[in-house]
C-alpha positions in Angstrom: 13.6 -3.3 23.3 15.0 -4.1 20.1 16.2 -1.7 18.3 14.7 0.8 20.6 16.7 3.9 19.2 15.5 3.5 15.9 12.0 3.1 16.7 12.1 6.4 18.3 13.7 8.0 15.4 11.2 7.1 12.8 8.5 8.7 15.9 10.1 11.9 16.2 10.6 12.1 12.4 6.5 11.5 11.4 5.4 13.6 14.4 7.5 16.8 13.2 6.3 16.2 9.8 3.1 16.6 11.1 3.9 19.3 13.7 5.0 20.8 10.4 1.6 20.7 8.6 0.3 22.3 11.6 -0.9 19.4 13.3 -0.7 19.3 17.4 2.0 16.9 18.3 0.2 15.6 21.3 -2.6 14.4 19.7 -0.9 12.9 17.0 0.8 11.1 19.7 -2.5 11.0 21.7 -0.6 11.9 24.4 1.8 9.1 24.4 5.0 10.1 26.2 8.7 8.9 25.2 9.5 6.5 28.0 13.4 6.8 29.4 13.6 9.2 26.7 12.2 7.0 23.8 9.1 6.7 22.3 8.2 2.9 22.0 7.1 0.6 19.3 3.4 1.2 20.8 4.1 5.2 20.4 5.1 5.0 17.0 2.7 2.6 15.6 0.0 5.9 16.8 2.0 8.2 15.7 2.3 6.8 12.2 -1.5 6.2 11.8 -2.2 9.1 12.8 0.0 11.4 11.5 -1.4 9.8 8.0 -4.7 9.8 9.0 -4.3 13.8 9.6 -2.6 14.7 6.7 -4.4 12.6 4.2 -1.3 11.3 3.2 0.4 7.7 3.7 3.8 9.3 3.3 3.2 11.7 6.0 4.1 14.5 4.5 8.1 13.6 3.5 7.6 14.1 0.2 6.6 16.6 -2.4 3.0 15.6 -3.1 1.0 13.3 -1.2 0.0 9.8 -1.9 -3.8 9.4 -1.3 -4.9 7.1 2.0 -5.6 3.9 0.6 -2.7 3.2 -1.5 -0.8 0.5 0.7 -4.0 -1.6 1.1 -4.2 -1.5 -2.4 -0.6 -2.1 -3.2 -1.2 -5.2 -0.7 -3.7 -6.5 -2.5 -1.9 -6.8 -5.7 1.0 -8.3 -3.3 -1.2 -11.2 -2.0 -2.4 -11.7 -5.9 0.6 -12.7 -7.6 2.1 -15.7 -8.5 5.5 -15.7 -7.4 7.2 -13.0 -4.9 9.3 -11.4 -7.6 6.2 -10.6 -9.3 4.5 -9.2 -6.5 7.4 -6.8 -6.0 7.4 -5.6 -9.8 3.6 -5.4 -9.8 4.1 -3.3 -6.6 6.7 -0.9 -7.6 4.6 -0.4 -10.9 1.6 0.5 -9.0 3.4 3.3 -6.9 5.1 4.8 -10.2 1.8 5.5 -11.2 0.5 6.6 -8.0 3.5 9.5 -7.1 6.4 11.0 -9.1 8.2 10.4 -5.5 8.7 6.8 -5.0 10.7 4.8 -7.1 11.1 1.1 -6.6 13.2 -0.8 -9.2 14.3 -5.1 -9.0 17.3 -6.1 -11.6 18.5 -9.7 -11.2 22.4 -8.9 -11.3 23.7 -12.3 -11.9 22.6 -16.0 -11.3 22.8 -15.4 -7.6 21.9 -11.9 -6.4 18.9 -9.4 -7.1 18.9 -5.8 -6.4 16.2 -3.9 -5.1 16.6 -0.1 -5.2 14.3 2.9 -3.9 15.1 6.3 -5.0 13.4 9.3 -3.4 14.0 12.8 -4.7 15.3 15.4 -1.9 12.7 17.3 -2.0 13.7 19.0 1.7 10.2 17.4 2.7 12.8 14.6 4.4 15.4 16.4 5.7 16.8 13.6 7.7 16.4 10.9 4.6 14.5 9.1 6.9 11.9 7.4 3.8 14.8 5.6 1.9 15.8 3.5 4.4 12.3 2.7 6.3 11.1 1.7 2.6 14.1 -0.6 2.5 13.0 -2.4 5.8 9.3 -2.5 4.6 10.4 -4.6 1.4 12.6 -7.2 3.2 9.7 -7.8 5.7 6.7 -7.4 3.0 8.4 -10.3 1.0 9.4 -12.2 3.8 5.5 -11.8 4.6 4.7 -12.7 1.1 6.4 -16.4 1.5 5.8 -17.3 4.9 9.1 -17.2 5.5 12.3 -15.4 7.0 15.1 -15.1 4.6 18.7 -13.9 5.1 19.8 -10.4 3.2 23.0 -10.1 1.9 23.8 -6.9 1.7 21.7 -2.9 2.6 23.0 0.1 1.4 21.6 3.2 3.2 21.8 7.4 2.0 23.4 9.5 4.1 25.0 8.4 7.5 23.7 6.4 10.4 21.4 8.3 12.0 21.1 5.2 15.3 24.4 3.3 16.7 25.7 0.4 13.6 24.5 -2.3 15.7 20.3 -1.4 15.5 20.5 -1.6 11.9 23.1 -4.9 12.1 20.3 -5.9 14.1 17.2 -5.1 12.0 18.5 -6.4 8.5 20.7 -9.0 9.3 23.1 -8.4 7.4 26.4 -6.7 6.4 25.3 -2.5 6.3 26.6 0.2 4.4 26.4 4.3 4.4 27.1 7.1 2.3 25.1 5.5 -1.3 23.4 7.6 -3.5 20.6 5.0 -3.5 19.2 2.8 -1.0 19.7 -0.9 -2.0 18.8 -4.0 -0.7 20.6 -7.6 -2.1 18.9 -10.2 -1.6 19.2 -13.9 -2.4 17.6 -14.1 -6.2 16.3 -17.2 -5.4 13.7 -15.7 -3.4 12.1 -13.9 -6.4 11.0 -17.2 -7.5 9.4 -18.5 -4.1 5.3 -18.5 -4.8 3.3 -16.4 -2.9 1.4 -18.0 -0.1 -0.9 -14.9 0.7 -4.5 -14.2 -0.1 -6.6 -10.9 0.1 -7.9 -12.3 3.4 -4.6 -12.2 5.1 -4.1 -8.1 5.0 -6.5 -7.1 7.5 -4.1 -8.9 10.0 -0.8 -7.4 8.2 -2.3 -4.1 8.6 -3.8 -4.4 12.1 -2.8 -1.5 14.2 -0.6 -2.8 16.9 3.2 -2.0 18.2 6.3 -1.5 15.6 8.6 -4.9 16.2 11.2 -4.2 13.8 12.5 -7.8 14.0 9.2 -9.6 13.3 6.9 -10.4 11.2 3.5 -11.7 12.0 2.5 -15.3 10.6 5.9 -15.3 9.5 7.7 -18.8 9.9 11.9 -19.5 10.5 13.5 -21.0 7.3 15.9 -23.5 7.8 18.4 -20.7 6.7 17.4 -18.6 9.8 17.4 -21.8 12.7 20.7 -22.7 10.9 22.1 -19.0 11.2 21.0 -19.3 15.3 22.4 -22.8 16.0 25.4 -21.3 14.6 25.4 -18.0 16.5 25.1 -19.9 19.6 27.8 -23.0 19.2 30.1 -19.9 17.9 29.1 -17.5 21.4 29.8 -21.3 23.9 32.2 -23.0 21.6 34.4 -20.4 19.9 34.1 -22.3 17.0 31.8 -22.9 14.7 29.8 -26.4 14.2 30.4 -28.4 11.6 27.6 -29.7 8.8 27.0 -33.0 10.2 26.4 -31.7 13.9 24.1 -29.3 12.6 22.2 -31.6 10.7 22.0 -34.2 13.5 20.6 -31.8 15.6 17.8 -31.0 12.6 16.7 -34.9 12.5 18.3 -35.2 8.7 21.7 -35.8 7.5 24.4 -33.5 6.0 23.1 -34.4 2.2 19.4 -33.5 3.3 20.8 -30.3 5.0 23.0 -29.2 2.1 20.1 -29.6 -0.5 17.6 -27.5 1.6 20.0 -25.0 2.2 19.9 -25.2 -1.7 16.4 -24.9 -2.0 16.1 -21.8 0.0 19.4 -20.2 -1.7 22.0 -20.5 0.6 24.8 -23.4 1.5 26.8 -24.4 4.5 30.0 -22.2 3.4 27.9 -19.1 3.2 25.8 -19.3 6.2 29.4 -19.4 7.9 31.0 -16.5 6.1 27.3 -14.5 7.5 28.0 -15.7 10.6 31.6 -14.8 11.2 30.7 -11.4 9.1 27.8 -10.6 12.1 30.1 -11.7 15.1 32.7 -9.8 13.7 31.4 -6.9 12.7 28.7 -6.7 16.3 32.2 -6.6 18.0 34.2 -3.9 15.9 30.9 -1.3 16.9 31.9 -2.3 20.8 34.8 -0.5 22.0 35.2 -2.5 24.9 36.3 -5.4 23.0 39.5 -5.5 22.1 40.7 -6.4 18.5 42.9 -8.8 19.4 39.8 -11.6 21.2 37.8 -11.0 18.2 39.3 -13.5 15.8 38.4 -15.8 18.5 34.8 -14.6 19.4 34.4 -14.8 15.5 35.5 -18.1 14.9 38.7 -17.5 12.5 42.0 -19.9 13.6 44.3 -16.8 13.8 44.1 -13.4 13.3 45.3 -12.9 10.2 41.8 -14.7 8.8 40.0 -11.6 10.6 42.0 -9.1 9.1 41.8 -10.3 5.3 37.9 -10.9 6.3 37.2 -7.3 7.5 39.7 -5.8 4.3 37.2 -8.2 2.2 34.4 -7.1 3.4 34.9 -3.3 4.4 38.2 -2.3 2.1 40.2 -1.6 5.6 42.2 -3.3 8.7 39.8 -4.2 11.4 41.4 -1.1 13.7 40.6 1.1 10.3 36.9 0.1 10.3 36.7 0.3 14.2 37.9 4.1 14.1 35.3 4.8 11.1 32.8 3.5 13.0 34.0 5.2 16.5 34.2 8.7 14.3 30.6 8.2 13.1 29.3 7.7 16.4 30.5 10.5 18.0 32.7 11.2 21.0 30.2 9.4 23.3 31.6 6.1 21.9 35.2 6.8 22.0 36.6 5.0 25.1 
């Protein structure tokens, strides 16, 4: 399952909080059992209803004062009402400023390129894994994504604290370049997408709501962009071919030509040249977090001519030498990774 150990981190985390509150884990769980030692997407999709349900509070009980059952729907609601998803998102965030002092959502448009979404929760102790910063930060990539119909491609998350799963789940679940140790979580996204119109209405929540099994890589009713079938063709010339494909193959193989391809890119805020700096970043990185793989075949694996491309790549992205950032992330995940 994708993802699998971070599923079963954000289980264990709402049923203590409600073990805490006095609640009997089992029947928050209703009996649900990890399975090989995890809980599954079906298990916490229970236990997060549940534990809410309970504790009359949709933050199960991780922060200071509860927010009142009800709240999400609501924010929802004024989602599927605006205009344009970067008015949903500010109607959103000032909706849950006035609902609790301990959520707070802020969207600045940093240059002509990039937006910045931030969520800042006070450390109450109610959290004491930090666990609400970074599942918020998930929940607004996929509630805008939602919002347009559409996958889009992050740039950048910053996430408190350290990893609490291996670097590849989160890699994984946003899709993008991930970083530890901020005082802030923060999400960059394309600001292009703030201006995408909304294509929900009130009668599309019950659906988004519906109790069913966490999939942290989906979305329901949620379409692939031509940014996201670009970023796959790529992945998978780059995994047979070693190389990545150039503009024209790709749009041949989309029905259009390279013109038609590099203005839809456009349209949906990316371009040729970036979708292969993402792609080489993913690769890349994917194979620093496996120590099996060793430095030297992933200039190759990645796509770069020589090595020297992955090293200035890697300093670019991460401020050290490939073998620096390897060692970071061996020491982070603990002496069961060290080969």
């Amino acid at each position: 399952m994708a993802a699998a150990t971070l599923i079963d981190h954000y289980a264990r985390t709402f049923l203590a909080s409600a073990e805490r509150a006095g609640f009997d884990p089992a029947a928050v769980a209703e009996g649900r059992e990890p399975v090989a030692g995890r809980y599954d997407g079906a298990a916490l999709s229970t236990i997060s209803r549940n534990a809410k349900l309970m504790m009359q509070d949709e933050l199960c009980g991780l922060t200071a004062h509860p927010l009142r059952m009800g709240a999400f729907q609501l924010m929802c609601e004024i989602g599927a009402l605006s205009e344009t998803v970067g008015d949903a998102l500010d109607r959103a965030f000032r909706f849950y400023a006035a609902a609790t002092p301990d959520l707070r959502f802020t969207l600045t448009q940093e240059d002509e390129h990039d937006a910045v979404l931030t969520v800042a929760i006070p450390d109450t102790g109610h959290d004491p894994l930090r666990v609400l910063p970074g599942w918020w930060l998930i929940f607004w990539q996929r509630f805008a994504q939602w919002l347009m119909g559409e996958k889009f491609a992050v740039i950048a998350a910053e996430f408190p604290g350290e990893p609490a799963v291996p670097m590849p789940e989160y890699l994984e679940v946003m899709g993008c370049d991930c970083r530890f140790g901020a005082e802030v979580a923060t999400l960059r996204l394309p600001r292009t997408v703030l201006a995408r119109r909304v294509v929900r209405v009130p009668a599309d929540i019950p659906r988004f709501l519906a109790h069913r099994p966490v999939d942290m890589l989906t979305v329901d009713d949620v379409g692939d962009g031509i940014v996201t079938a670009i970023r796959a063709r790529m992945r998978a010339h780059l995994e047979s071919h070693q190389a990545l494909p150039k503009l024209e193959t790709l749009a041949e193989g989309f029905g259009m030509c390279g013109q038609t391809l590099r203005r839809r890119l456009e349209g949906e805020g990316s371009s040729y040249r970036a979708l292969k700096a993402d792609v080489r970043r993913e690769v890349a990185l994917l194979c620093l977090h496996d120590h099996n793989i060793p430095i030297s075949q992933i200039a190759t694996r990645a796509g770069f001519a020589e090595a020297n491309g992955l090293a200035r790549a890697i300093r670019a992205w991460a401020g050290v030498s490939p073998t620096a950032y390897r060692r970071m992330v061996l020491d982070r995940a603990g002496p069961s990774a060290t080969p």
